[in-house]
N, C-alpha and C positions, 0 to 999 in steps of 0.2 A: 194178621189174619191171612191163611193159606187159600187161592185163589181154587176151584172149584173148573177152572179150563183146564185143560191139557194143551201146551201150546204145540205144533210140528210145522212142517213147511210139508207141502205138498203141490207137486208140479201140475200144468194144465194136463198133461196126461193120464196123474194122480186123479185129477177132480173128475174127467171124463171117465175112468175105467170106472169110479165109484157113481156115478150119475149114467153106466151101462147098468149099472146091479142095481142100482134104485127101481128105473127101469122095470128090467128081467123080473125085480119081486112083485113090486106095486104093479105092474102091467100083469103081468105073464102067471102070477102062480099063487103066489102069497095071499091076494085076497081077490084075484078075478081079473076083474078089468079095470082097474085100476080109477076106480070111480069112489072109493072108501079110501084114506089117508087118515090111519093113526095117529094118533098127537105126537108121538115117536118120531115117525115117520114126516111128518108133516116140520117138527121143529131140525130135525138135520137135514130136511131139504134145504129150509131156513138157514139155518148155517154155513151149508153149502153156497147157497147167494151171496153170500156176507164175504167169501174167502176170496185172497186175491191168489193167483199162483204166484209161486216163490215166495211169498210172504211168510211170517209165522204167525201163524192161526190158533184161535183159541177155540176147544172143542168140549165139551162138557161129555162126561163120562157115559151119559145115556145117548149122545151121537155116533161119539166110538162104540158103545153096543149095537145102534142100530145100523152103523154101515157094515161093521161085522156081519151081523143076520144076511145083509143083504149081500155081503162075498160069499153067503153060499152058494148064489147061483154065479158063481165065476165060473171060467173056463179051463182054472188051471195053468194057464198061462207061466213064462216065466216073471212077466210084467205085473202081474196080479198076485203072484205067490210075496214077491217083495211087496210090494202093497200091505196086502194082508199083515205079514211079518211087521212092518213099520209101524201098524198098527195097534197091532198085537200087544206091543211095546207099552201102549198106553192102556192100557186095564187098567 
């Protein structure tokens, strides 16, 4: 039976630049002030607490969508572009 995670490594930097855009949606735009937490949202926060950096992490397909959503409010960055791309990867 095929596992339903996506596994990757992701650096503490990785986890930070994605817990800026968590952030930036849930605070700042997405739903206000950040007093409402989607079950989306609320379960890859979750995941996020669970990862270790450098480790290979197991991410379920609706986390990678929802941390996607939330690199739209990136910056653009070169640090963020590779991010994203890494990501990407796993659709």
């Amino acid at each position: 039976m095929q596992s339903s995670l996506k596994t990757l490594v992701l650096s503490k930097n990785d986890i930070d630049i994605i817990r800026m855009w968590a952030g930036n949606t849930i605070q700042g735009g997405h739903w206000g002030d950040g007093a409402m937490l989607t079950p989306m949202d609320e379960m890859a926060y979750h995941e996020l607490d669970r990862f270790t950096p450098g480790d290979k992490g197991g991410f379920s397909k609706t986390t990678i969508d929802t941390i996607l959503i939330w690199s739209d409010h990136n910056t653009g960055g070169p640090e963020e572009m590779q991010l994203i791309d890494k990501l990407s990867k796993f659709e």
